[in-house]
N, C-alpha and C positions, 0 to 999 in steps of 0.2 A: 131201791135207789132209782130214780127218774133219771134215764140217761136223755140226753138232750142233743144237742147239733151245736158246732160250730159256726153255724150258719151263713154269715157272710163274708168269711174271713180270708185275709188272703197270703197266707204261707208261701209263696213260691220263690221267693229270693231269700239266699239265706245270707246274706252280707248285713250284718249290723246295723242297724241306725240307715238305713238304705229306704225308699219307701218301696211297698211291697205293688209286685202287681194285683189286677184287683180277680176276684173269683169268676172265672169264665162261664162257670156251669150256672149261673144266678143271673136270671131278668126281671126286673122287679119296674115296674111301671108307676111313677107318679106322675097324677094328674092335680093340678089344680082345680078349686068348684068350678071358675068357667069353664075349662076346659070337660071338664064332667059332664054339663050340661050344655055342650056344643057334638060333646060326641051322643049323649042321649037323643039330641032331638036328631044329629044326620045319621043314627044307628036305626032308628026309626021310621026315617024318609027314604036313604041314599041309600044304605046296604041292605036290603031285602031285596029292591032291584036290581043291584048289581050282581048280586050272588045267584039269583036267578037267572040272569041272562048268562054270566059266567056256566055254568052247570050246563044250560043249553049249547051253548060253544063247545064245549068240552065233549059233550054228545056228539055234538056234527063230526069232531074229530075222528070218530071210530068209523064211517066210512072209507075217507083218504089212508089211516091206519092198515086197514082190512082189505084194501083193493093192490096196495104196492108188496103184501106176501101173498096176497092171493093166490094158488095153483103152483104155488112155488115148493119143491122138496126139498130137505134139510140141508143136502148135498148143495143144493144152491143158493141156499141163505148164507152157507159158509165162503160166500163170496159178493162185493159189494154190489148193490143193486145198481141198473144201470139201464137207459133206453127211454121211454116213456113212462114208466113206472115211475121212474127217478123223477122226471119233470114234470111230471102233473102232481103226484102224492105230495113231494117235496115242499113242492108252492104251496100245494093246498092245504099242509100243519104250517106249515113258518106261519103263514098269513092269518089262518083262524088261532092259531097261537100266542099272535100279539093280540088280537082281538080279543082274547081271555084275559090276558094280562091288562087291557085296556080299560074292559070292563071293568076289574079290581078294584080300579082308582089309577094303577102305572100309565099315566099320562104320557110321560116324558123317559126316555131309556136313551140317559146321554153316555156315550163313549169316546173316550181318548185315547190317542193311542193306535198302534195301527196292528192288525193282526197279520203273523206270519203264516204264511203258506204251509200246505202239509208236508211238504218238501223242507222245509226252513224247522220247522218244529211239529213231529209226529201227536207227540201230546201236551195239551191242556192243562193247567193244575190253578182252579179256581179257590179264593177266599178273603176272608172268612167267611165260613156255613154256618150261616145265623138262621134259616128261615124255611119254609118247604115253598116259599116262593122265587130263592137261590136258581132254581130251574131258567128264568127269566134269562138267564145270561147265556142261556144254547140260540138265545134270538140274534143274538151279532157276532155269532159266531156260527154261524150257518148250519144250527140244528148238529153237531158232530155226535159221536159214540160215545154211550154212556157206560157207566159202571151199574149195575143192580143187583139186587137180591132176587131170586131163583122165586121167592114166595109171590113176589109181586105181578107174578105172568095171571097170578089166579084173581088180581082185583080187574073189576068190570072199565073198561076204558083205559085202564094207567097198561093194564097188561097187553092190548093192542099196540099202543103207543112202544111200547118194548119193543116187542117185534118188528114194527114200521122201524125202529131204530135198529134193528140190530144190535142190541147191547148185548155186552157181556154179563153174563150171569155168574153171580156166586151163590152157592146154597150154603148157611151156614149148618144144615146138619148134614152134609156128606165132606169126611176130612178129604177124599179126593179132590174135591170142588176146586179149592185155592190152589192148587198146581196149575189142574187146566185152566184158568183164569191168567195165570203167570203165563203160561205160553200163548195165552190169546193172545194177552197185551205186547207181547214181545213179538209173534208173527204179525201183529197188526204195524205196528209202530215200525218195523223194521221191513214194510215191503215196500219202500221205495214210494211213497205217494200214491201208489193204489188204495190201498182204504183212507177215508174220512180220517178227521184228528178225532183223537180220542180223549173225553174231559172225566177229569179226575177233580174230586170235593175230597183231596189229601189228610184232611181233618176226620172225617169218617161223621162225624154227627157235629150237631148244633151245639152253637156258643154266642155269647152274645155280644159278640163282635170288640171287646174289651181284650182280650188277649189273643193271640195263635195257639191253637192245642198243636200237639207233639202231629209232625206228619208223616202218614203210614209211608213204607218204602214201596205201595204197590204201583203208582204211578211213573216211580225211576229205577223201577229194577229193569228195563231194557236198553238202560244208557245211555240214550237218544236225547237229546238237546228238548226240552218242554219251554213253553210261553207260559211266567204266570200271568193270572187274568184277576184286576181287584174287585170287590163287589163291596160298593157302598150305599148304603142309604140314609143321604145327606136331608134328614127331613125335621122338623122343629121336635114331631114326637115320634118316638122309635113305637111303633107298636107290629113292626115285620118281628121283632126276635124270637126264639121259640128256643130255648134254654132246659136246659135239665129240669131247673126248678123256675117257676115263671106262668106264665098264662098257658092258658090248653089250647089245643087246634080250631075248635069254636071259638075262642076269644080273638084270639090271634087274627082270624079271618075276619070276622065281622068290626074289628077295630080299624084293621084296614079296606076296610072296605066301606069303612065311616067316615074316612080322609077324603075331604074335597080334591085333593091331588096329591099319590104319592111319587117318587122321584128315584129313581136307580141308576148310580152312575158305573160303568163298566171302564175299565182302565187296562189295556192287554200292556203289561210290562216290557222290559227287550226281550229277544230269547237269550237263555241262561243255557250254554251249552260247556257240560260237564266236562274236567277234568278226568286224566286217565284213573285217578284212584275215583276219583267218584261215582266213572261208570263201573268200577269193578262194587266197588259200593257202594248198594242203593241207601242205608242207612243214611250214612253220612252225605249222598248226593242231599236226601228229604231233609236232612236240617239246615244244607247249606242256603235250600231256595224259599226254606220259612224262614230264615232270617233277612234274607232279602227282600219280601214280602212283607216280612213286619216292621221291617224299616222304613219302606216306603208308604206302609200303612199308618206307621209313625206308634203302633202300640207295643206290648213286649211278646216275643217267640217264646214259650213255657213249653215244659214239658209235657202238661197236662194229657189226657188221655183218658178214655174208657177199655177197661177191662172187666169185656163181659157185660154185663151193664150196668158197673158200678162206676162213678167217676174217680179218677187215679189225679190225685197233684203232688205236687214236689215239696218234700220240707228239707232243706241240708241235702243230706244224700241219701234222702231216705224218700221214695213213694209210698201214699196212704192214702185210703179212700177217702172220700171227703164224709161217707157217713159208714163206718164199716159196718158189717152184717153185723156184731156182737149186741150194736142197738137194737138192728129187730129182733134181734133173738129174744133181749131183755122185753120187747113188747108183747112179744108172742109170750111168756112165758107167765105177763105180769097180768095179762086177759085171761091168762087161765087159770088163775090165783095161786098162782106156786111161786113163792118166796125163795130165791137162792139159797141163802142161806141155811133154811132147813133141811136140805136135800145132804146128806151124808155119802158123799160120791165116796171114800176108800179107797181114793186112786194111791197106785204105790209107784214114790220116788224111781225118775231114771227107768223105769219098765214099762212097756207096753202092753196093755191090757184091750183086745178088739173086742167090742159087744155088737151083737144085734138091733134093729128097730126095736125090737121087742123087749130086748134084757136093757135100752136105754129109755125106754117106757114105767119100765118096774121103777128103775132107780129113779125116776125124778118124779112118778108116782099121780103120772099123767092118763087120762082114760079116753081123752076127744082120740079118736082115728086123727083126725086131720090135723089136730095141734101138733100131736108125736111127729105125725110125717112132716108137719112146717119144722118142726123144731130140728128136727132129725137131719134135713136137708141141710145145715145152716153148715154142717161139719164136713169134712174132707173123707171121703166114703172110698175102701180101697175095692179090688174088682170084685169080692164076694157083697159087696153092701156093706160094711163093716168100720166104725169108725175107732178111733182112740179112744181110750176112756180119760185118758189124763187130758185131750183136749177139752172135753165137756165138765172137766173138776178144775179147769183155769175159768173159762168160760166162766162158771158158775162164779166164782170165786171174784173174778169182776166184777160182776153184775151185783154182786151181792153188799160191795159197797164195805164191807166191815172190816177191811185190811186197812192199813196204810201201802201207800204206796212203795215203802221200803220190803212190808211182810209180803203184798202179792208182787212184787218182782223177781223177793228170793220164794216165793215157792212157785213161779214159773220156771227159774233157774232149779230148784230140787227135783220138778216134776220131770225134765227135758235134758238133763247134763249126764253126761255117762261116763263112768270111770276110764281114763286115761290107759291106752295100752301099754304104756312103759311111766313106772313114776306115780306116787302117790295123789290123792286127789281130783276131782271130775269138772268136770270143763263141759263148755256148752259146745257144739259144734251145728255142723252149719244147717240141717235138718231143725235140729232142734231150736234153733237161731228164727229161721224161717217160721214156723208153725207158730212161735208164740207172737213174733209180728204179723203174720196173717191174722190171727185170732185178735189180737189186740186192739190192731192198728187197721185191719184189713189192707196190709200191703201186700201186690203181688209176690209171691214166693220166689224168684227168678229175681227179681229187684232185691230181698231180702239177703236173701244168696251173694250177690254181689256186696254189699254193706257188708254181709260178715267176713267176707275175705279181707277186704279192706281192712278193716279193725284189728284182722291176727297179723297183719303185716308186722307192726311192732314188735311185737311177741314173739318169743320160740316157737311156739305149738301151731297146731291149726284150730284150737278152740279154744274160748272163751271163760276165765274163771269170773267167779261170783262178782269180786269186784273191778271186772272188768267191767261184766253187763253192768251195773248198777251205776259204773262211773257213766256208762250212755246212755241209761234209760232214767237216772233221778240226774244227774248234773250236770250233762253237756247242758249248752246252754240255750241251745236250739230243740236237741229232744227232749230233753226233763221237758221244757213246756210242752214238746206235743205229746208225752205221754200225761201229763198233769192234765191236757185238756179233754184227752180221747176216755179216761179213765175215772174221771172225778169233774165231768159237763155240770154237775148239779150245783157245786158252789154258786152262791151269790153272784152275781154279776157284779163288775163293776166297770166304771165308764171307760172306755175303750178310745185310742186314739186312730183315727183313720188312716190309715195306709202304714203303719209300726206293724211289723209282722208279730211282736207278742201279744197282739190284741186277739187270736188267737187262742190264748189263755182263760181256762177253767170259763170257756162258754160265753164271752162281753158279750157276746154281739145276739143277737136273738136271731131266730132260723126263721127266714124267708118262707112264705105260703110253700107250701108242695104242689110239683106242677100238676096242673090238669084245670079240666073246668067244675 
């Protein structure tokens, strides 16, 4: 079975007959011929030197970087820099810093709007984060405290620049990390106008400026009053966006830097300072001020989101990846010429059976080292290494194409449903709930969780009988199609209506380039 992609479809409102917002994770670039051949001949002239001189600029920066922590120990970075340090280094990035952005093509960085003091509002919360030229907007707002990744102190020049900044670091592989990050932002924001404002890109990654993704709570979990700040690029051709799926970072650059003049407008909002439950709640502060944001941005607040680094959108009440692993798995499996179907898994109903790397190598009759370990990784692995067996015999069973959608639903319900502790007959409950939506659907598990409570509300029990599942997964009328589309992409296409959220459906729409160059 050729599983395929949904590609540009846009699920995220589930109201009827509604037009749907549109896929944030997709940038898709047309040009006209002129246009093609306006940008071949100034790709050719204008962005070789531009990008050149840029690179040089970017250079120069790592002296003024390196001179304002110079001699400085840790003990004193832990506090903001201040003296002459402050006013030579400070001038001398702001200033070679427009000048990089100058050279780009960024002629013009019009702003509206006036910016509140660190006193008036502690932190920043900038968007949408379309671009990794998003950066542009620390120039009107005096260079402030950033957020980073821990990995980035090791690239040559950006990692200087860190430190000139004083940014907060996170590592994503120490789970300690994100605490001490939460009490930065909260000791920063909360000392009274001594530290700098601190700017927060609430989205977390790039989107192509069509919708607001879901925004992290780490920017208002210290309850503090934040300025949004909007970032737009009001230009005839968008070639700034840098999207999940879209052009690559070489493309991306040299396209803008093929523009005879690009244009970024900076807009700082009012300050939005939080109600009593909103500072006790950051969650709900972060959605309060992406609807405000999106409002005035005039597009739709989604919930959209990455988890991990898969893209997460909304269908009904239900999050799903926009491509779940069960695809590559079917790729990985189908390069190695092994047929689902053949594969004789013996998984036994309602029990759990853990195998090995090695005993899940035998059974699907695999030899590459590296395929087993691709393949192997794709499954949920408890602390000894050790996965389900009956997840790799739905898996297969998918992929394999030879069900109906009625026979593989009821044997993800036979596989996963455990007898009832009081009272005849088995029921799905909420593990088992979860695992066969992650594996399906690749929704987060913790979202899954939530959906199956929901649904036993009605009911006596707290899980799910057969034709409970089946009433949601073949007939609601929202999930039958997305399990019709995530499970059966290889039907025919047919002509799809743009902005109808069941376009959707068994795959209309054909899947957009995959990013990169």
């Amino acid at each position: 079975m050729n599983q395929g992609s949904p590609g540009d479809w846009a699920p995220l409102d589930p109201t009827p007959g509604s037009p749907a917002p549109p896929n944030p994770f997709v940038h898709e670039l047309h040009l006209s011929r002129l246009q093609r051949v306006k940008l071949c001949l100034l790709g050719a002239l204008l962005a070789p030197i531009r990008v050149l001189l840029a690179f040089i600029v970017l250079f120069l920066l790592w002296p003024f970087a390196w001179l304002q922590v110079a001699g400085l120990t840790e003990a004193q970075l832990q506090e903001p820099i201040t003296g002459w340090r402050k006013t030579v280094c400070h001038n001398g990035v702001l200033g070679l810093s427009r000048l990089l952005f100058f050279l780009l093509g960024f002629l013009r960085i019009r702003v509206r709007g006036q910016r509140a003091s660190r006193l008036q509002a502690p932190v920043l919360v900038a968007a949408p984060h379309s671009t990794f030229f998003d950066p542009i907007v620390l120039l009107p707002c005096d260079l402030p405290k950033v957020v980073s990744r821990a990995e980035n102190l090791s690239v040559p020049v950006i990692g200087a620049l860190l430190r000139f900044n004083q940014a907060i670091l996170v590592s994503r592989h120490d789970p300690a990390s994100r605490r001490r990050v939460v009490e930065e932002v909260r000791r920063r924001a909360t000392s009274g106008g001594k530290w700098p404002q601190v700017l927060f890109f609430p989205e977390g990654t790039c989107s192509n400026k069509k919708a607001l993704l879901k925004f992290k709570p780490g920017a208002f979990i210290a309850g503090v009053p934040v300025q949004p700040v909007l970032i737009r690029y009001p230009n005839s051709l968008d070639t700034t966006s840098w999207a999940w799926r879209g052009p690559g970072v070489l493309k991306v650059l040299w396209l803008t830097a093929s523009q005879p003049c690009s244009i970024v407008d900076v807009e700082f909002l009012p300050v939005y300072h939080p109600s009593p439950e909103e500072s006790r709640n950051p969650t709900l502060y972060a959605n309060n001020v992406q609807r405000v944001m999106a409002q005035a941005l005039g597009i739709p607040a989604t919930e959209c989101e990455f988890v991990g680094s898969l893209p997460v959108i909304v269908v009904g009440r239900l999050k799903v990846s926009l491509e779940p692993q069960l695809w590559e798995l079917g790729k990985v499996l189908r390069k190695a010429g092994l047929s689902p179907g053949r594969v004789d898994t013996g998984a036994e109903p309602g029990r759990s059976r853990m195998i090995s790397q090695e005993e899940f190598a035998r059974q699907l009759q695999l030899s590459d080292p590296r395929t087993v370990a691709g393949a192997f990784s794709y499954f949920q692995q408890d602390g000894q290494g050790l996965v389900d067996f009956r997840d790799v015999a739905l898996a297969l069973a998918a992929l394999d194409g030879g069900r109906s959608l009625e026979e593989l639903t009821r044997l993800a319900f036979e596989l996963f449903a455990e007898e009832q502790a009081e009272g005849p007959g088995r029921l799905l409950y909420r593990q088992g709930f979860s695992t066969i939506l992650h594996l399906l659907l690749g929704s987060p598990r913790p979202a899954a969780a939530t959906l199956h409570a929901e649904l036993c509300q009605a009911g006596p029990h707290q899980g799910l009988s057969l034709c409970q599942f089946q009433a949601f997964s073949l007939h609601d009328p929202l999930h039958g199609k997305l399990f019709s589309t995530y499970l059966r992409p290889s039907l025919k296409p047919q002509a799809s209506v743009p902005g109808n959220p069941m376009s959707l459906a068994n795959g209309t729409v054909p899947a957009p380039k995959q990013k990169g160059d």
